[in-house]
C-alpha positions in Angstrom: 10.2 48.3 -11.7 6.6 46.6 -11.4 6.9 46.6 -15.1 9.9 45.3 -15.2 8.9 42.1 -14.1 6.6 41.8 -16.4 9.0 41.6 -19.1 9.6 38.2 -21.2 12.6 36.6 -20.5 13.8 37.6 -24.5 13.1 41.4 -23.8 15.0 41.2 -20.1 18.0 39.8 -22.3 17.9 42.4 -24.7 17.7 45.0 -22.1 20.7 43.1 -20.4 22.7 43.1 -23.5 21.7 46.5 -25.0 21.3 49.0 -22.3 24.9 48.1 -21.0 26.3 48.3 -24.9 24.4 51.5 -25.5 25.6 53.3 -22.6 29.1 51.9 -23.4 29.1 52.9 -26.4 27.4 57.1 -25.6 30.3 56.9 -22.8 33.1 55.9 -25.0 32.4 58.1 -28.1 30.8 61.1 -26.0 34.9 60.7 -24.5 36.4 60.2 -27.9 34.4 63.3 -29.4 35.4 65.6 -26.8 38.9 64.2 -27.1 39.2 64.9 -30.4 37.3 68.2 -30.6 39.9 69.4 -28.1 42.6 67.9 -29.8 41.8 69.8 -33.2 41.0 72.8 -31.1 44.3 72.6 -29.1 45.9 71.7 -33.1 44.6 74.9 -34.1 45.4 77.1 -31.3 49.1 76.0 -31.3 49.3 76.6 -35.0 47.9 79.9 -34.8 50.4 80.8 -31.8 53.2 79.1 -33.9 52.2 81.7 -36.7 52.4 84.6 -34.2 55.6 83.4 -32.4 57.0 83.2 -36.0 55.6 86.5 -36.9 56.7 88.7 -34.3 60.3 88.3 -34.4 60.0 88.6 -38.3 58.1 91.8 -37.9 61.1 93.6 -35.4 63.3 94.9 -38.2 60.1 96.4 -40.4 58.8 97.7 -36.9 61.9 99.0 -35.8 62.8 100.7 -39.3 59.0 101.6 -39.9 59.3 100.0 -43.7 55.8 98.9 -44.5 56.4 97.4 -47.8 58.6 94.9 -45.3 55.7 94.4 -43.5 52.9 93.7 -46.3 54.9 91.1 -47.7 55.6 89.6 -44.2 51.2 90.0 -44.0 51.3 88.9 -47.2 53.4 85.6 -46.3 51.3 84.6 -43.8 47.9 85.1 -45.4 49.2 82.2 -47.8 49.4 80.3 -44.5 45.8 77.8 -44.5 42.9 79.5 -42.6 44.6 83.1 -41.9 42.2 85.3 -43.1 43.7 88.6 -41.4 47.1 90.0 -40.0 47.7 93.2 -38.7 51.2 94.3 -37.2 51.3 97.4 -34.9 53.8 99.4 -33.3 54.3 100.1 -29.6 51.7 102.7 -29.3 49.2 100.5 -31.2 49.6 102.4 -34.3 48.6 100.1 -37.3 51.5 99.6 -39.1 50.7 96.7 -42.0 47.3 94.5 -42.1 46.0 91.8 -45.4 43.1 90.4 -45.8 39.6 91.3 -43.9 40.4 91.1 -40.0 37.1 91.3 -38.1 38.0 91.5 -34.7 41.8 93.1 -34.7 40.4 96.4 -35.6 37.9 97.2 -33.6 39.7 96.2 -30.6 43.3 96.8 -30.7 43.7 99.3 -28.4 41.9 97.9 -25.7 44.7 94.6 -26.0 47.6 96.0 -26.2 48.5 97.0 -23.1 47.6 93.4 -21.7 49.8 91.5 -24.3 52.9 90.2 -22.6 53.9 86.8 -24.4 51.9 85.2 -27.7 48.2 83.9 -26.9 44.6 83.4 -28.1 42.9 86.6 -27.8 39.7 85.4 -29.2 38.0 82.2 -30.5 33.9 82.3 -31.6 32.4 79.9 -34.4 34.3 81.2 -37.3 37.6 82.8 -35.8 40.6 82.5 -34.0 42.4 84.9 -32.7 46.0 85.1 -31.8 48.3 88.4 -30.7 52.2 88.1 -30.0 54.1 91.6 -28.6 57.5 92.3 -31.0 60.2 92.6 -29.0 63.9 93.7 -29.9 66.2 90.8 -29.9 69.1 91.0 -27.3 72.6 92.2 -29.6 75.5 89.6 -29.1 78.6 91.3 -29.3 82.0 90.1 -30.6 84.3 91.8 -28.3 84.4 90.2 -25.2 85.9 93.1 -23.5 83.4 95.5 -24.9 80.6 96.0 -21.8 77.7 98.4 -21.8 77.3 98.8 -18.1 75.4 101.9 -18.6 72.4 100.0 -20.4 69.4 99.5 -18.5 68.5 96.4 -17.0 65.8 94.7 -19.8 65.9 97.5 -22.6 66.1 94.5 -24.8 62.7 92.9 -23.9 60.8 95.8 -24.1 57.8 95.5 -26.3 58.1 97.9 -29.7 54.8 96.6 -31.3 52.0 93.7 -31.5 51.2 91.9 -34.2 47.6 89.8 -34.7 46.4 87.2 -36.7 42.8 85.7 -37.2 42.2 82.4 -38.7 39.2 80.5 -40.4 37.1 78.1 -37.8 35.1 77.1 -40.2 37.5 73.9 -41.2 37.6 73.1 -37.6 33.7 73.1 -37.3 33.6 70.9 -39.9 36.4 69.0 -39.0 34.5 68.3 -35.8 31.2 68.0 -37.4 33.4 64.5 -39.3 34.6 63.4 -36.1 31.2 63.7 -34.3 29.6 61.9 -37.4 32.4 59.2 -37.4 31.8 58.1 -34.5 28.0 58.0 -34.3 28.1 56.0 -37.7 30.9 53.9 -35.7 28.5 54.0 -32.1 25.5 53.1 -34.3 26.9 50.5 -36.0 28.2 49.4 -33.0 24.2 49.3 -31.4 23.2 47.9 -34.5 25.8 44.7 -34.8 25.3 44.6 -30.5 21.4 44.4 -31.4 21.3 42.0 -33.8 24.0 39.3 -31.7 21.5 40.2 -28.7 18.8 39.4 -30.9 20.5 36.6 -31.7 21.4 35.5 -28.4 17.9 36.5 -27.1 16.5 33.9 -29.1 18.8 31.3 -28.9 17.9 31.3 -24.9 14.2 32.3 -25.5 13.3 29.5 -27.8 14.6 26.5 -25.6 13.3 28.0 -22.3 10.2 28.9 -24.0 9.4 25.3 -25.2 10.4 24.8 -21.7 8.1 27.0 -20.3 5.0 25.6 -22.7 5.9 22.1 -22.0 6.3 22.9 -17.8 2.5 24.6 -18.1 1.3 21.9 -20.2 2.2 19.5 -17.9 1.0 21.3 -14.7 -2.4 21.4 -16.7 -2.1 17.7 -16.7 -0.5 16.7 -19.6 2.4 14.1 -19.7 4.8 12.5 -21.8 5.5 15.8 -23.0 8.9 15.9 -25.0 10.6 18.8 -26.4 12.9 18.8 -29.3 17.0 19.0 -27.9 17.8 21.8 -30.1 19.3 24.5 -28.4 22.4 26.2 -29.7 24.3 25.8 -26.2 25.4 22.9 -24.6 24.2 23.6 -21.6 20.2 23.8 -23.1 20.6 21.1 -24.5 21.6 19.2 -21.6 18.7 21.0 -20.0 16.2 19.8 -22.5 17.3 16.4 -22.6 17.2 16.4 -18.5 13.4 17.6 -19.0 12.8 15.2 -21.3 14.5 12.6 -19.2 12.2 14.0 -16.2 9.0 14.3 -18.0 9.7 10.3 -19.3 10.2 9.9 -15.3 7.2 11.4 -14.2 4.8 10.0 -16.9 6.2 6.4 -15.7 6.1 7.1 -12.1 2.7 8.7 -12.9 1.6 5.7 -14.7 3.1 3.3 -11.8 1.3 5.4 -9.5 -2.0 5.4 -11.5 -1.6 1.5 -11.5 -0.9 1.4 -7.8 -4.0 3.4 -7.0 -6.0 1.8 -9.2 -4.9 -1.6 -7.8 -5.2 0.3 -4.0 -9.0 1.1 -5.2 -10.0 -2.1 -6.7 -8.3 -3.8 -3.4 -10.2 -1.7 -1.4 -13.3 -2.3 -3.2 -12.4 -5.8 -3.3 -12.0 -5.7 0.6 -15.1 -3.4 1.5 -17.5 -6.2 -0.5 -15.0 -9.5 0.5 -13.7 -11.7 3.4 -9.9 -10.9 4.2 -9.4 -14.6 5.8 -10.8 -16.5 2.8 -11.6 -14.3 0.2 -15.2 -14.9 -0.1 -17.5 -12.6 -0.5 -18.6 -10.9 2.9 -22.3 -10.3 3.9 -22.7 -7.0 2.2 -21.9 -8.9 -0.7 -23.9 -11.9 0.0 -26.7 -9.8 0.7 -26.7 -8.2 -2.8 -26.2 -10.6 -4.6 -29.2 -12.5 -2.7 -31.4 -8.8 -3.4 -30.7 -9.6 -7.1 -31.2 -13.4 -6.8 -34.5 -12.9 -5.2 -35.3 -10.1 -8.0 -34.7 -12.6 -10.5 -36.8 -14.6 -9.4 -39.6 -12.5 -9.3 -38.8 -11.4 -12.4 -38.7 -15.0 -14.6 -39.8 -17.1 -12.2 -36.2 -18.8 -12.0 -35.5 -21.0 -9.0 -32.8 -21.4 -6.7 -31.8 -22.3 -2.8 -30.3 -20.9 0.1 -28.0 -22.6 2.9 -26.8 -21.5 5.8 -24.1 -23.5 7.3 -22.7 -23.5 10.1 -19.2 -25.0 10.9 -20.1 -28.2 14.0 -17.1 -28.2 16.3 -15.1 -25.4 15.3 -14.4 -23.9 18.3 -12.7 -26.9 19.8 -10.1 -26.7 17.4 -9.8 -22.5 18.2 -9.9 -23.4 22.3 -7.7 -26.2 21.3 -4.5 -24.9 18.9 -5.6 -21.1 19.3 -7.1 -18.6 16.0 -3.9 -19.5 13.9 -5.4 -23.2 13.7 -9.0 -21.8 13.3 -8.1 -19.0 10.7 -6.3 -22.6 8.6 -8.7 -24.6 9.0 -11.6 -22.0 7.6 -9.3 -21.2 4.7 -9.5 -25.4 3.6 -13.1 -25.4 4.4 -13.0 -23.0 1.9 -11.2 -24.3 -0.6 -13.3 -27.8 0.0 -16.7 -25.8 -0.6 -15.5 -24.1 -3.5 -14.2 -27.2 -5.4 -18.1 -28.8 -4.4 -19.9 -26.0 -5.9 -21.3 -25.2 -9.5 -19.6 -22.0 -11.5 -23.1 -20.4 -11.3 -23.3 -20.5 -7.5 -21.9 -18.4 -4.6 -20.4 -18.5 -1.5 -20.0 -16.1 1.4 -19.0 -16.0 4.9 -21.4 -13.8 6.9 -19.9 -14.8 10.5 -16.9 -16.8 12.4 -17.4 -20.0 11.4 -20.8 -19.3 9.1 -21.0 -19.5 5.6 -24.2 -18.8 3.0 -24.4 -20.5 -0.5 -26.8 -19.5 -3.0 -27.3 -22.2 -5.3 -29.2 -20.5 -8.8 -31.1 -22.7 -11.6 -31.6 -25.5 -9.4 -34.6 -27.2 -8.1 -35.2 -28.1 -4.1 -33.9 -31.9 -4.7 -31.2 -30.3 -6.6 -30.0 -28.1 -4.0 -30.7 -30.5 -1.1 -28.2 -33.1 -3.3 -25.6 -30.7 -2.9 -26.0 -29.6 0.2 -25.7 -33.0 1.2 -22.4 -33.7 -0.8 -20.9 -30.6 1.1 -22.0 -31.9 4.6 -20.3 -35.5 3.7 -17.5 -33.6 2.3 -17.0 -31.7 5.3 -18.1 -35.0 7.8 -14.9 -37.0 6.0 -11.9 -34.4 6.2 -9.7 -34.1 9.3 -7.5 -31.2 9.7 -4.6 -31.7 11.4 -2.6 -29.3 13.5 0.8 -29.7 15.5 0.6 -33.3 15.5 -3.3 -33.4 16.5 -6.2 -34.7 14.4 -9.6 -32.8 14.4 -13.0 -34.1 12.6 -15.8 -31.2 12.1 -19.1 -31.4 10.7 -21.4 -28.8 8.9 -24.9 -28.0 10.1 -27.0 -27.2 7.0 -29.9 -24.9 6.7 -31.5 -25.0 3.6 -34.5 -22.7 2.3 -35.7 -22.3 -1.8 -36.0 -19.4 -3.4 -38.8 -19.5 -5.2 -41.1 -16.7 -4.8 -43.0 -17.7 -1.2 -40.8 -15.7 0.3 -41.5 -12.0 -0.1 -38.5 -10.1 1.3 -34.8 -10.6 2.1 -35.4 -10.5 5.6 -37.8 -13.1 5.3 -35.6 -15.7 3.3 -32.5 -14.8 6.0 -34.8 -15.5 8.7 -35.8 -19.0 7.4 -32.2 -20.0 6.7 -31.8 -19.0 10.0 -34.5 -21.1 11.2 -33.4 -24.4 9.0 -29.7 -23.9 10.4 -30.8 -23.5 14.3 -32.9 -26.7 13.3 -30.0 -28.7 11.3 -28.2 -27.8 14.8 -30.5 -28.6 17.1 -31.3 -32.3 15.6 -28.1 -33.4 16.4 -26.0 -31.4 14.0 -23.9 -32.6 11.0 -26.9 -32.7 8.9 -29.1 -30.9 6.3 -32.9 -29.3 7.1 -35.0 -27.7 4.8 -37.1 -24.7 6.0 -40.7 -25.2 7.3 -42.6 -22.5 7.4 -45.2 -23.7 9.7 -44.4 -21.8 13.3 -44.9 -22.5 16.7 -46.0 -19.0 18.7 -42.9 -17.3 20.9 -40.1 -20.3 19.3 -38.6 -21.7 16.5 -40.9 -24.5 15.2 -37.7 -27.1 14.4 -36.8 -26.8 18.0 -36.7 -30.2 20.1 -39.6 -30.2 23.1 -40.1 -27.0 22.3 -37.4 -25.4 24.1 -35.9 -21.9 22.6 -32.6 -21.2 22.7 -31.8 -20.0 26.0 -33.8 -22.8 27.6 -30.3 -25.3 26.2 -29.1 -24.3 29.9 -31.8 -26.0 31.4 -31.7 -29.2 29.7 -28.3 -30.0 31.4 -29.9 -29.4 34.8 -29.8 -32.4 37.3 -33.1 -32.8 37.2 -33.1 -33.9 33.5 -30.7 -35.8 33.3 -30.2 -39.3 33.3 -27.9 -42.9 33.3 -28.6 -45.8 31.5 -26.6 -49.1 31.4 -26.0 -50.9 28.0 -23.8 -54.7 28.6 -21.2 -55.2 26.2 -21.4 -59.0 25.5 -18.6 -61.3 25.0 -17.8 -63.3 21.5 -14.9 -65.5 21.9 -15.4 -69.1 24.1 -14.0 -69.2 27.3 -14.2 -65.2 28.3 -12.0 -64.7 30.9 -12.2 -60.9 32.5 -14.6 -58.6 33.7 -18.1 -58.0 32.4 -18.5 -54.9 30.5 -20.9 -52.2 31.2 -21.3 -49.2 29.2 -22.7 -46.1 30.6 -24.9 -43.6 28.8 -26.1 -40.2 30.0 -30.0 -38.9 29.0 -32.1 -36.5 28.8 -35.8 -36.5 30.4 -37.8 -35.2 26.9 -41.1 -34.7 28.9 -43.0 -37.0 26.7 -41.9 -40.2 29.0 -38.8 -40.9 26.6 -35.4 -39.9 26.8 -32.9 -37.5 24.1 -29.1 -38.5 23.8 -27.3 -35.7 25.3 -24.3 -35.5 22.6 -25.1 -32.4 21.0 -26.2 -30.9 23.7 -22.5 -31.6 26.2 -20.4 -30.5 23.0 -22.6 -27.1 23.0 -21.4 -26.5 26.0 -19.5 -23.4 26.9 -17.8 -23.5 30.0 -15.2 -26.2 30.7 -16.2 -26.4 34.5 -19.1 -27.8 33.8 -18.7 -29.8 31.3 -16.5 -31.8 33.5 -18.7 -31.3 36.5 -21.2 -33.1 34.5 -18.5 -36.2 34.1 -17.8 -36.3 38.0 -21.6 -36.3 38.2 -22.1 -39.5 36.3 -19.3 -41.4 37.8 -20.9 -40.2 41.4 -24.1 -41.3 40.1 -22.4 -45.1 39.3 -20.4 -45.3 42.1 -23.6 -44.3 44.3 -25.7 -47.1 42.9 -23.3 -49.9 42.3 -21.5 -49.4 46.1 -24.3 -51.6 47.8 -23.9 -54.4 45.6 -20.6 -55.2 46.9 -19.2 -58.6 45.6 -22.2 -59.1 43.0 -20.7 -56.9 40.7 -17.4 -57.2 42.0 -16.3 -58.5 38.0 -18.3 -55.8 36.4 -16.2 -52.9 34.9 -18.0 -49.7 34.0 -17.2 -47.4 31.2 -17.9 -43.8 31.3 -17.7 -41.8 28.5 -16.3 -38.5 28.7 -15.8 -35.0 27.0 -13.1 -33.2 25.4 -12.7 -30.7 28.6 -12.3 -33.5 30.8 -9.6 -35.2 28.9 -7.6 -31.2 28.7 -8.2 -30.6 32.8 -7.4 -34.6 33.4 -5.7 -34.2 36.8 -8.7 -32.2 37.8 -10.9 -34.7 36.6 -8.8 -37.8 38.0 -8.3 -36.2 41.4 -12.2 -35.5 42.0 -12.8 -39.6 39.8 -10.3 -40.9 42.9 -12.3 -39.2 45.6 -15.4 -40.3 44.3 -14.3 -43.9 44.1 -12.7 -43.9 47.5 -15.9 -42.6 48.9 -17.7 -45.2 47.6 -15.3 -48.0 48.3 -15.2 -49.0 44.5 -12.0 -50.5 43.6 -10.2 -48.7 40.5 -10.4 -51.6 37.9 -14.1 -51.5 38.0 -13.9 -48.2 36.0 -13.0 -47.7 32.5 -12.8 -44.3 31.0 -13.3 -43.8 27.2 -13.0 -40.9 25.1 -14.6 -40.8 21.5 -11.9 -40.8 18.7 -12.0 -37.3 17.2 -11.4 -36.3 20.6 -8.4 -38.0 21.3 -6.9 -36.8 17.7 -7.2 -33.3 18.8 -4.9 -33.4 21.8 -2.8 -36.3 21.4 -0.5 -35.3 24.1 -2.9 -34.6 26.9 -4.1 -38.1 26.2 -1.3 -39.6 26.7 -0.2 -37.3 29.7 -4.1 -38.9 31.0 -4.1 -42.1 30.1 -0.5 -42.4 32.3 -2.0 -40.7 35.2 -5.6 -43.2 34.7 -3.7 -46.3 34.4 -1.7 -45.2 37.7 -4.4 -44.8 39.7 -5.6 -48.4 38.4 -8.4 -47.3 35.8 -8.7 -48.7 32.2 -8.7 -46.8 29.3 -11.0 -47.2 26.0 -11.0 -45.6 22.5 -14.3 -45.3 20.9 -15.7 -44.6 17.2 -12.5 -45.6 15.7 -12.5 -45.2 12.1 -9.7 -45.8 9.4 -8.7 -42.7 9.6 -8.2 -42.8 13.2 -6.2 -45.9 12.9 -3.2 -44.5 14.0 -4.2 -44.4 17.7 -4.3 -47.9 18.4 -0.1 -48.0 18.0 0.1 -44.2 19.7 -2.1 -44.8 22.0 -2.3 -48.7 23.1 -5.5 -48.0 25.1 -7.1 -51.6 26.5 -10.0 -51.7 24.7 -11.1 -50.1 21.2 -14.6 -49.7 20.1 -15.4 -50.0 16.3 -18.9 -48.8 15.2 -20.7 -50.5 12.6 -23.1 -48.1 12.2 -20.9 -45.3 11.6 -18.5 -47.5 8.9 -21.5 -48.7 7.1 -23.4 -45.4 6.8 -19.8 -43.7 5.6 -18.8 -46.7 3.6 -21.6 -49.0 2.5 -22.1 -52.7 4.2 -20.0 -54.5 2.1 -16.6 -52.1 2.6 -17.8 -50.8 6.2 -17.5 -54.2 6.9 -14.5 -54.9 5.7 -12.9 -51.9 7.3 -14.0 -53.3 10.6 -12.6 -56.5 10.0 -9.1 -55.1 9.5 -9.2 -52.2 12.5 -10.2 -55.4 14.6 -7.3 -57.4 13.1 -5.2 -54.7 13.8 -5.9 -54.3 17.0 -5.8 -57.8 18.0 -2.2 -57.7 16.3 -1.3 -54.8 18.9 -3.1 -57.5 21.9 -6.1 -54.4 22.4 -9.1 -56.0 23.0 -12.1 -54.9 20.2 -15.7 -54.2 20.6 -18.0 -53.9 17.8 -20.2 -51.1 19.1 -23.1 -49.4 18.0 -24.8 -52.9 16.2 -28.3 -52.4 15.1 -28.7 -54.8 12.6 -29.2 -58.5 13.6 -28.0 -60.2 10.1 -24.3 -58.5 12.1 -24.6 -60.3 14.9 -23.2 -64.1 13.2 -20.5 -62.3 11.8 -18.6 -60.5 14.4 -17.0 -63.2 16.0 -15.4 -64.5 12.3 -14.5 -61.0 11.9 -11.8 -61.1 15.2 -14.3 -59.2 17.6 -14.2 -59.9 21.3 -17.1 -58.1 22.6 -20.6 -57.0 21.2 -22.8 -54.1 21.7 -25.9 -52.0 21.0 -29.7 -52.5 20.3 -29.3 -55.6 17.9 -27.3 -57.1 20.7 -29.4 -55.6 23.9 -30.9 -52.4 24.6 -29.9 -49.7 27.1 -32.1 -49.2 30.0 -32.1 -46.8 33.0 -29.2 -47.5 35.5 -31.8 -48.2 38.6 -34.1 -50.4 36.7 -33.9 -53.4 38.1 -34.9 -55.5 34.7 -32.6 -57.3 32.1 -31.6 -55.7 28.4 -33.9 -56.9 25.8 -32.4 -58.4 23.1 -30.4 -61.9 22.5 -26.7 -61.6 22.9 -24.8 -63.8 20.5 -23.6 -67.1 21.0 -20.1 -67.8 21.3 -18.9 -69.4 18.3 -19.3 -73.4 17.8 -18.8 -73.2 14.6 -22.6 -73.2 13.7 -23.9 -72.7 9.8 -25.7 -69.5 11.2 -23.1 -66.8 10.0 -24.0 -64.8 7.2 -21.5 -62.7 5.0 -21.8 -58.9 4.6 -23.2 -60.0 0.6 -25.4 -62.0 2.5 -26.7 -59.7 4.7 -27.1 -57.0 1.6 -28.9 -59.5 -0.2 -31.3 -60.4 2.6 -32.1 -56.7 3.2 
C-alpha cells in the first residue's frame, strides 16, 4: 500500500482505468467461455440423445425379429450421422446384436450398463468421446376395434425393455470447437485491454501533462520563483480553467509579492529613515548628527578642510509650550525648521539633538564665514513671530559656535565646546552668537557671568541680590499736565560694586510662584520707600514692570498689588503696570481679562517695546501709555527707517489718544527730534540715567527741552551723518 502512494499520478490513473477493465474483461469472458463451452457441450449431448431416442424405436422391429441385416443398415445410417464413430444395438439380455464403426467404450462395458438403463442418457463423456445408451422398448399396439379388450394382458408388458442400443461420438470437434471460442474471446478480451490501455494511456497523459506542469510550476515557485506561467493547453475544459486560474494566481502573487516587496522595502528605508531622523521635523536626530560630525572631523584631519559647529538653542520656547500646550510647540519647531533650512548652504546640515536644540555643521567655511551665518539665523529667528489661537509669540536663538579645524582632538571634545559657547550665548543675555574659548576657569564654565555655574542661577534671584533702581521719564510737549513718570528697574548686585539687568535671568525662571513673588516684592519694595514721602510725590506715578506669569495668575497678582498698596496707604493712580510687548502677544486674552481688573482697582496700564509688528495692540489693547524703543528699531532697522517706524507707531498712537514714550534713548543727536516726531515723554541714559531707588541724588543727564521751536533739531540723516 506504502508503495502505492508512491505511485505518479499517470501510473495511479492507469491502474484506475486498467485494473477495473482487466478484471471486467477476465470476468466477462471467463462467463462467456464457460457459457459457451457448456452450451456446445449441452448441443452435443442433446444431439447424441436425439440420435439414441431416434435409434431405439427404429431398432424394435430388427430386435424383435432378430434381422441383423435390418440392424447394420440402421448402424450403418447413423454412422453417416457427424461425429458417430460407433453403434452397437443389443438385445434384452445384452447380447450384441449389430455394431459399425470402432466403439471403444460400448464393448468393454455393456454388461455392466444394461441393467441400469431406464430412459436415453449420457453414459460416458472423456476428451475424445461421448457416450449415449437408449433401452428399445415395444411400442404399445392401437387396435381398431373398439370393442376388442385384452383384459388378460399384464399391466406394462408394453414398456418392457427388449434391448439397448449405444452410440459414441467424436469430441474432438467439440475440443476444438471450444479451443475457437476460448481463443475468440481472449483475442476479443485482449483487444479489449489493448484499446482500454492505449485510451488510459491517452487519458493518463492528457491529466498528467497539465498537473504535471502544475506540479513543476507549484515547486518552482515554493523554491522562490514567480511570475511562473504555464501554457493553457490541456485537453479538458476543466484544466484549462485550472491552468488559466494558476496563471491568474501566480500573476496575483508575483504582484502582491512585488507590492509587498515595495512595502517592506519602503517599511525598511522608513525605519532606517526614523532610527537615524527626527519624527517632528524630519531632521536628522543625534545619532545622525553625531556621524556625520565623526566624518566631518575625519575630514578634517584628513585634508585639512575647515568648517564650524553651532549649537542653538531655541530662547523662549517654553512659554509658548506652558502657554498654548505641545501642539503649539511641536508647530512652531516644525517653522523654525523650515526657517533654518531655507538660511542654510546645500553642503551643510542640520539636526535636532534635544527639545528645543538644534546642531548645524557648517563645511568649507572659514570662522567669519560661519559666524556670518550664524548670525543671519539668530536675526532670522529674532524677526519671526508665530502665532497661535489668536496670540503672538517672539523667540530668539542662543548661538554656540565652535570651528572645526583640527584643535580639537575628539568628538567629545568639540560637543563639549559647543556646549560651552551655547551655555555662554545663554548666559550673556541670550538671543545672540558666542564663539568657543578654550581658555577655562577651574570647577566652571569660563563664559559664565561672576563666575557663577549653573546651579548657582538660583541664588542670583535671592533677596539679597537683588535690587531697584528709578529711571524718570521726562516730558516733551509744553504745558505737561499729569503725573511725573517713574520707571522702575530691578538689579542684580554683580559683586564687583556694579549691577546686572535681571532680564535673562526672571524669564529662566521655572516656577510661576516665584516669578510673581518676585513682582509683589518690587512693588513692596516701592510702596515701602515712597509711603513716607506723602504729598511730595503725591503726582509721581510709578511703573513696574512685570513678567509673563504675573500677567497669566493676574488676580493673584492684583489681589496681593492691592494689599500691598493699602498697607502702605499709596493711592492706586500712583502705580502703573507694564508688560513688555511679546508678552502681551502671547496671551492676548488674559491681558485684557488684567488690564479690566487693573484699571478697576484704579491702576494704569503701559505697553512696552512696541515694534511694527506689534502694532496691532495699541487698537486691541488701548493701554494708557505705550513705550517705543529706539534702540531696539534702530538696531533691527537702521537709524534712518528705525526712525521712521517710531514716528508712525507714535502717530498712531496719538491717533488712538495713548500717550507715547520714546524709551530706551542712548544717543543724544535723538533727543531734538522726538518732540517733532509726536512723542510725549522721554527716557533712558541719553535722557538721564537710572540710579538706585534709596539714593537720594538726581539722574545725570539733561532732559530735553520742551519744544520753542529752536534750530537745534537734527534729522535722522543728520544724525547718521554726524556719527
Amino acid at each position: 500500500m506504502i508503495s502505492l502512494y508512491r505511485l505518479s499520478l499517470k501510473h495511479r490513473l492507469l491502474l484506475v482505468v486498467l485494473i477495473p477493465a482487466a478484471l471486467l474483461a477476465v470476468g466477462i469472458a471467463g462467463l462467456f467461455m464457460a457459457r459457451s463451452t457448456d452450451a456446445a457441450n449441452d448441443a452435443l449431448q442433446q444431439r447424441a440423445l436425439a440420435i439414441v431416442s431416434f435409434l431405439a424405436p427404429a431398432a424394435e422391429y430388427g430386435v424383435i425379429s432378430g434381422n441383423r441385416n435390418n440392424l447394420m443398415s440402421l448402424t450403418q445410417a447413423v454412422l453417416d450421422q457427424r461425429n458417430v464413430t460407433a453403434v452397437t444395438i443389443h438385445d434384452e439380455t445384452g447380447d450384441l446384436l449389430a455394431y459399425g464403426g470402432h466403439p471403444k467404450h460400448i464393448l468393454n462395458d455393456a454388461h455392466h450398463r444394461l441393467g441400469h438403463l431406464d430412459q436415453a442418457r449420457i453414459e460416458i463423456t472423456d476428451q475424445d468421446r461421448l457416450v449415449a445408451s437408449a433401452p428399445v422398448r415395444i411400442a404399445p399396439l392401437q387396435l381398431s376395434d373398439p370393442f376388442a379388450v385384452n383384459e388378460d394382458a399384464p399391466a406394462g408388458e408394453e414398456d418392457r425393455p427388449i434391448g439397448w442400443v449405444h452410440i459414441e461420438l467424436d469430441t474432438s470437434e467439440l475440443e476444438s470447437h471450444k479451443r475457437e471460442i476460448v481463443f475468440t474471446t481472449l483475442f476479443f478480451v485482449l483487444t479489449g485491454l489493448a484499446l482500454t490501455t492505449v485510451l488510459a494511456v491517452r487519458l493518463a497523459k492528457s491529466v498528467d501533462r497539465p498537473v504535471g506542469r502544475l506540479v513543476s510550476a507549484v515547486r518552482r515557485m515554493s523554491e522562490g520563483e514567480l511570475g511562473i506561467m504555464i501554457p493553457e493547453q490541456a485537453g479538458s475544459e476543466e484544466l484549462r480553467t485550472l491552468e488559466h486560474g494558476f496563471n491568474k494566481m501566480s500573476r496575483s502573487i508575483a504582484d502582491a509579492h512585488h507590492t509587498l516587496q515595495a512595502r517592506v522595502d519602503e517599511a525598511t528605508a522608513q525605519l532606517a529613515h526614523q532610527a537615524m531622523h527626527d519624527p517632528l521635523t524630519g531632521l536628522p536626530n543625534r545619532r545622525a548628527f553625531e556621524q556625520a560630525l565623526e566624518a566631518t572631523l575625519a575630514a578634517s584631519r584628513r585634508s585639512g578642510d575647515q568648517g564650524a559647529l553651532c549649537f542653538m538653542d531655541l530662547d523662549r520656547f517654553k512659554i509658548v509650550n506652558d502657554t498654548c500646550g505641545h501642539a503649539a510647540g511641536d508647530e512652531l519647531l516644525r517653522r523654525i525648521t523650515a526657517l533654518i533650512r531655507q538660511r542654510l548652504r546645500v553642503e551643510d546640515l542640520i539636526a535636532r539633538i534635544g527639545g528645543d536644540e538644534f546642531a548645524l555643521i557648517l563645511r568649507g567655511c572659514d570662522a567669519d564665514e560661519a559666524r556670518g551665518i550664524a548670525e543671519s539665523l539668530r536675526e532670522a529667528i529674532a524677526a519671526f513671530r508665530f502665532k497661535w489661537e489668536g496670540r503672538r509669540f517672539s523667540i530668539g536663538a542662543s548661538i554656540g559656535l565652535v570651528r572645526l579645524d583640527g584643535s580639537l582632538a575628539t568628538t567629545s571634545d568639540v560637543l563639549v565646546a559647543a556646549d560651552l559657547a551655547c551655555y555662554a550665548a545663554k548666559k550673556g543675555g541670550r538671543n545672540r552668537v558666542m564663539m568657543h574659548d578654550s581658555a577655562r576657569v577651574a570647577g566652571r564654565r569660563s563664559t559664565d557671568p561672576r563666575g557663577f555655574g549653573h546651579d548657582d542661577h538660583a541664588d542670583l534671584l535671592a533677596d539679597e541680590h537683588l535690587h531697584i533702581h528709578r529711571q524718570t521719564i521726562h516730558p516733551l510737549q509744553p504745558g505737561h499736565q499729569g503725573p511725573q513718570l517713574v520707571e522702575i528697574f530691578l538689579r542684580i548686585d554683580d559683586g564687583q560694586g556694579g549691577y546686572l539687568k535681571t532680564g535673562e535671568q526672571l524669564a529662566s525662571i521655572e516656577s510661576d510662584e516665584r516669578a510673581i513673588e518676585i513682582d509683589l516684592w518690587v512693588a513692596n519694595q516701592v510702596c515701602r520707600h515712597y509711603a513716607p514721602a506723602g504729598d511730595d510725590v503725591a503726582d509721581t506715578c510709578f511703573s513696574l514692570n512685570l513678567g509673563r506669569a504675573s500677567l497669566m495668575a493676574g488676580k493673584h497678582y492684583l489681589v496681593g498689588l492691592q494689599e500691598t498698596m493699602s498697607k502702605y496707604r499709596i493711592n492706586p493712580d500712583r502705580i502703573m503696570l507694564e508688560f513688555r510687548a511679546a508678552v502681551a502677544e502671547q496671551a492676548p486674552a488674559e491681558l485684557e481679562l488684567f488690564a479690566t481688573a487693573a484699571r478697576a482697582l484704579g491702576c494704569r496700564v503701559a505697553i512696552e517695546q512696541l515694534d511694527g509688528s506689534s502694532a496691532g495692540l495699541l487698537n486691541s489693547f488701548a493701554p494708557d501709555y505705550v513705550k517705543i524703543s529706539m534702540k531696539s528699531l534702530i538696531e533691527a532697522y537702521g537709524l534712518e527707517a528705525g526712525c521712521n517706524l517710531a514716528q508712525a507707531l507714535c502717530g498712531m498712537a496719538k491717533a488712538l489718544s495713548i500717550r507715547s514714550v520714546a524709551s530706551e534713548v542712548e544717543d543724544p543727536l535723538l533727543r531734538g527730534s522726538l518732540q517733532d516726531y509726536g512723542f510725549d515723554f522721554a527716557q533712558g541714559d541719553a535722557i538721564s540715567s537710572s540710579i538706585p531707588l534709596d539714593d537720594p541724588g538726581v539722574e545725570t543727564g539733561e532732559p530735553p527741552e520742551p519744544d520753542t521751536g529752536a534750530a537745534h533739531d537734527v534729522s535722522p540723516k543728520d544724525q547718521e551723518h554726524k556719527e
